[in-house]
C-alpha positions in Angstrom: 20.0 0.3 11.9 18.7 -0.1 15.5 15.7 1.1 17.3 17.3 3.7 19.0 19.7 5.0 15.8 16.3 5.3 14.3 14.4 7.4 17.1 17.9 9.3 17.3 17.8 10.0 13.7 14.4 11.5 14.1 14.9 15.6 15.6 12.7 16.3 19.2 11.4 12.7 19.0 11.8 11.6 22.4 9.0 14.8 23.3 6.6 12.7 21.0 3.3 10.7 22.2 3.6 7.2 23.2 1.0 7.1 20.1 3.5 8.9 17.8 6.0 6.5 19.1 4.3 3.6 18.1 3.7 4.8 14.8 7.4 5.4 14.5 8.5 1.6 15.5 5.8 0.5 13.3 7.6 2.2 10.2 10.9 0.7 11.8 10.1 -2.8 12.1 8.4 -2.5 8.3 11.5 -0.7 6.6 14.6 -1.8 8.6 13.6 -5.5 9.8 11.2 -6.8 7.3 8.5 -7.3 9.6 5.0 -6.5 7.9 2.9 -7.2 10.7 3.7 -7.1 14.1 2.6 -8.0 17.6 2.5 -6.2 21.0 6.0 -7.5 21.6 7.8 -6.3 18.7 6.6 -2.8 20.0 7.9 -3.6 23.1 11.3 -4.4 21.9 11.5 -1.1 20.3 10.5 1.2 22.8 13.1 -1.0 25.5 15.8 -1.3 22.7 15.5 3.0 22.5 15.4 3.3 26.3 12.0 5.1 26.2 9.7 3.3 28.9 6.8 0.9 28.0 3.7 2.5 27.9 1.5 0.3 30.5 -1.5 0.4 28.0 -0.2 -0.3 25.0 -2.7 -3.0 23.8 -4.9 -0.1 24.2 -3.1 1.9 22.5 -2.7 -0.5 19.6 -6.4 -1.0 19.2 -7.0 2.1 19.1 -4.6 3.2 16.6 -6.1 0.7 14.3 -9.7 1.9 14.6 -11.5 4.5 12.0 -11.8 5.4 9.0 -7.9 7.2 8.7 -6.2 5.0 11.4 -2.8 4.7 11.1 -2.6 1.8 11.8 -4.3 -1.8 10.2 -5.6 -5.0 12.6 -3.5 -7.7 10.6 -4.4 -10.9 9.1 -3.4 -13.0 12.6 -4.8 -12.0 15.8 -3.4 -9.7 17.8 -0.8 -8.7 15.2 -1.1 -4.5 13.2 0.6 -3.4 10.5 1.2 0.4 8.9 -1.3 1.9 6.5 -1.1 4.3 3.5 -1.9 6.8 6.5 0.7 6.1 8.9 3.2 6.1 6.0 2.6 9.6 5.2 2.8 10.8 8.8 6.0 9.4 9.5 7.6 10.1 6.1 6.3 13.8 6.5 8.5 13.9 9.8 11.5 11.7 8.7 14.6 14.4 7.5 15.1 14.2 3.9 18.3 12.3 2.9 20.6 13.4 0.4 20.3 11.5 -2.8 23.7 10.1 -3.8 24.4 7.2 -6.1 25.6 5.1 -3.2 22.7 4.8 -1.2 20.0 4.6 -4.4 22.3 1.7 -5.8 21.9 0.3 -2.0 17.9 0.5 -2.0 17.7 -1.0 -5.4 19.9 -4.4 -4.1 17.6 -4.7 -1.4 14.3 -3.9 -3.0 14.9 -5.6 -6.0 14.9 -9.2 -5.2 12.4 -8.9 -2.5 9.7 -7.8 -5.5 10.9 -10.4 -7.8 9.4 -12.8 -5.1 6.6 -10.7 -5.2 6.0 -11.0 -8.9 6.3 -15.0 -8.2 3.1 -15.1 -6.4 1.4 -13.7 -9.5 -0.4 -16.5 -11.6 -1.0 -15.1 -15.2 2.1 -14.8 -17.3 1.2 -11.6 -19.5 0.9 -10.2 -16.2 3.8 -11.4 -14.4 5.7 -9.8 -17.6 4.5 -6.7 -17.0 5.2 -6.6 -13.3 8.5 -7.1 -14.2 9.0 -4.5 -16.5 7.5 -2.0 -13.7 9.9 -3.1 -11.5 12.7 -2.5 -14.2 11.4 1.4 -14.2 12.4 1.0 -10.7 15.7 -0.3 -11.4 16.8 3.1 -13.1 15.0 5.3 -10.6 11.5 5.5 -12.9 9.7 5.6 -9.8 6.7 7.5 -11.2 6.3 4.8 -14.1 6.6 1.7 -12.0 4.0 3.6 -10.0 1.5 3.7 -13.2 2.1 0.4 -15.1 2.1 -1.5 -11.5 -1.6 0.5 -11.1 -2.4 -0.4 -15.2 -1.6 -4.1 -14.1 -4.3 -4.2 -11.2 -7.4 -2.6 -12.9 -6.8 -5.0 -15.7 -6.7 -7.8 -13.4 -9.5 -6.6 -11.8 -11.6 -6.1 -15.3 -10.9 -9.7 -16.4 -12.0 -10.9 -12.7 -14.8 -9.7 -13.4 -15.8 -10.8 -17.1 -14.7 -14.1 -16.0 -16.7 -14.4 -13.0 -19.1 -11.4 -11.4 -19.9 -10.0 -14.7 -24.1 -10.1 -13.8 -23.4 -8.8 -10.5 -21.6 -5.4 -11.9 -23.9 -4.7 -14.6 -26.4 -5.0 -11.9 -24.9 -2.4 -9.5 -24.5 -0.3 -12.2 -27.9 -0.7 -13.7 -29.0 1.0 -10.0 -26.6 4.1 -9.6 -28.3 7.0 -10.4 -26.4 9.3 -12.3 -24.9 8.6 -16.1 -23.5 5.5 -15.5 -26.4 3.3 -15.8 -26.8 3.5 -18.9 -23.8 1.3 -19.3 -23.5 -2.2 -20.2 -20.6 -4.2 -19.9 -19.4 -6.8 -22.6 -16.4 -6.5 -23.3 -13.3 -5.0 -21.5 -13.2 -2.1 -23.8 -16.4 -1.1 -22.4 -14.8 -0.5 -18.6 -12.9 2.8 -20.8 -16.5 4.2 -20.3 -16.2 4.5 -16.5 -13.9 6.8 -14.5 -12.1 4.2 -12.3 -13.0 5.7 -9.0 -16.3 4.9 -10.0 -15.4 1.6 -11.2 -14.1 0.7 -7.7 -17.1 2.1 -6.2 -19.3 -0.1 -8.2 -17.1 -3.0 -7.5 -17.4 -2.7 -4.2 -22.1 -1.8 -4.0 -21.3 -5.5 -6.1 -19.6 -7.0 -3.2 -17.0 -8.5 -5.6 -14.5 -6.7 -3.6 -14.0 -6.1 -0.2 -14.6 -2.9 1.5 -10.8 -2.9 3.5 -9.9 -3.6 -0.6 -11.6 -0.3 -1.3 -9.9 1.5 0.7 -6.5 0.3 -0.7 -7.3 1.0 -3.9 -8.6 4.2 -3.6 -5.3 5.0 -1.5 -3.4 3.5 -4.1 -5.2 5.8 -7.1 -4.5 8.8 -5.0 -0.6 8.1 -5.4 -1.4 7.1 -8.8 -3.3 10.4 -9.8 -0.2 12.1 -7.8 2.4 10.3 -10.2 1.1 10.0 -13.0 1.1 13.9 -13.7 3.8 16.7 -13.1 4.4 17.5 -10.1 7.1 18.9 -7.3 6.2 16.1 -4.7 9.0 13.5 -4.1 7.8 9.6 -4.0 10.0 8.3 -1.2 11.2 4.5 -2.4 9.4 2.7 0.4 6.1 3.9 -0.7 7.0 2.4 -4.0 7.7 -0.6 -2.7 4.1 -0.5 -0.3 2.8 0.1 -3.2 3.7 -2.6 -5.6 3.5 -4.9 -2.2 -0.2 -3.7 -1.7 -1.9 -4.2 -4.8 -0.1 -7.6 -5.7 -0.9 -9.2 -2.5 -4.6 -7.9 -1.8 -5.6 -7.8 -5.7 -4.0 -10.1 -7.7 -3.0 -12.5 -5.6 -6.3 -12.5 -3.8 -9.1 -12.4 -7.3 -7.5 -15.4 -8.9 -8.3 -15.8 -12.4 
């Protein structure tokens, strides 16, 4: 799909702000070309390639799009490059017209997704882990989105809980010795011991221990949100990109990045 087919697709788009346009491409070049982070010039391709005209400012318009707390937008890991966050996902997906579900075009997803997460799962270090990446990714396979969802979540707080016996165990029985409410009555040994604490909480702790990052926070507090959303009965449809952002997400920024 092209640039254009894609703003075409969308209904009244061409009466959207430059900013909504941006947001747009950025889902485009993510979903249809591959491209996680992008620069001022793979923008610029899109708006020319849809015959809408190049806003004059749109470095400005970039930067700002990536600044605050709910931007829609992310400053990537190379300068001068952005990529789409859990926010501008939503907003774009909200927009985007729902496509019939047919056989044919699930059976298409899955041969493109598919081998693109089993590279994923490569980057992953610790075997018992790796096999259970894979078996999220199988829920996926026969349209379990919801599971894949849960046991790829299950997979990072259990990284994330032998990080920290491993290596930062001092500094999170620490940060939890000073909260003020329940929780500091807790003492961690063992892994069981994490079952005492909600895991909002737990990532909130991680963080006041600066073992993780606060741009990690936010990503997994995103990422529990969609959790908590599939993991109980609901009417709201997980589209399969955010699947995929999710899996993508976690693996990269978690477990690939807390080595064990």
């Amino acid at each position: 799909m092209t640039a254009h087919e894609f703003i075409k697709s969308i209904p009244n788009s061409y009466e959207f702000s430059r900013k909504s346009l941006i947001i747009l491409f950025s889902y485009y070049l993510r979903k249809y070309k591959g491209i996680i982070e992008f620069s001022n010039k793979d923008i610029k391709a899109c708006f020319r390639d849809s015959l809408i005209r190049i806003p004059s400012n749109l470095s400005n318009l970039l930067k700002e799009l990536s600044s605050g707390k709910n931007s829609p937008l992310l400053k990537g890991t190379v300068k001068n490059t952005y990529s789409l966050s859990i926010i501008g996902l939503n907003e774009v997906e909200n927009i985007l017209p729902s496509e019939k579900r047919t056989l044919k075009n699930y059976n298409e997803f899955i041969s493109t997704a598919l081998p693109y997460l089993k590279r994923i799962i490569l980057k992953v270090n610790d075997h018992n882990k790796k096999i259970f990446l894979a078996e999220a990714i199988s829920c996926l396979g026969v349209g379990a989105k919801r599971a894949t969802i849960i046991l790829t979540w299950l997979t990072t707080i259990e990284h994330l809980y032998d990080y920290i016996l491993k290596y930062k165990l001092k500094e999170f029985n620490l940060a939890l010795s000073r909260r003020s409410d329940k929780y500091n009555k807790i003492e961690i040994f063992t892994k069981d011991d994490f079952s005492d604490i909600k895991e909002s909480v737990f990532i909130e702790i991680s963080r006041s221990a600066k073992i993780i990052s606060n741009d990690v926070r936010k990503i997994l507090i995103e990422k529990l949100d969609i959790r908590n959303t599939a993991a109980h009965p609901s009417t709201v449809n997980i589209h399969d990109f955010k699947v995929i952002n999710f899996i993508e997400d976690l693996v990269d920024n978690v477990i690939v990045k807390y080595k064990l």
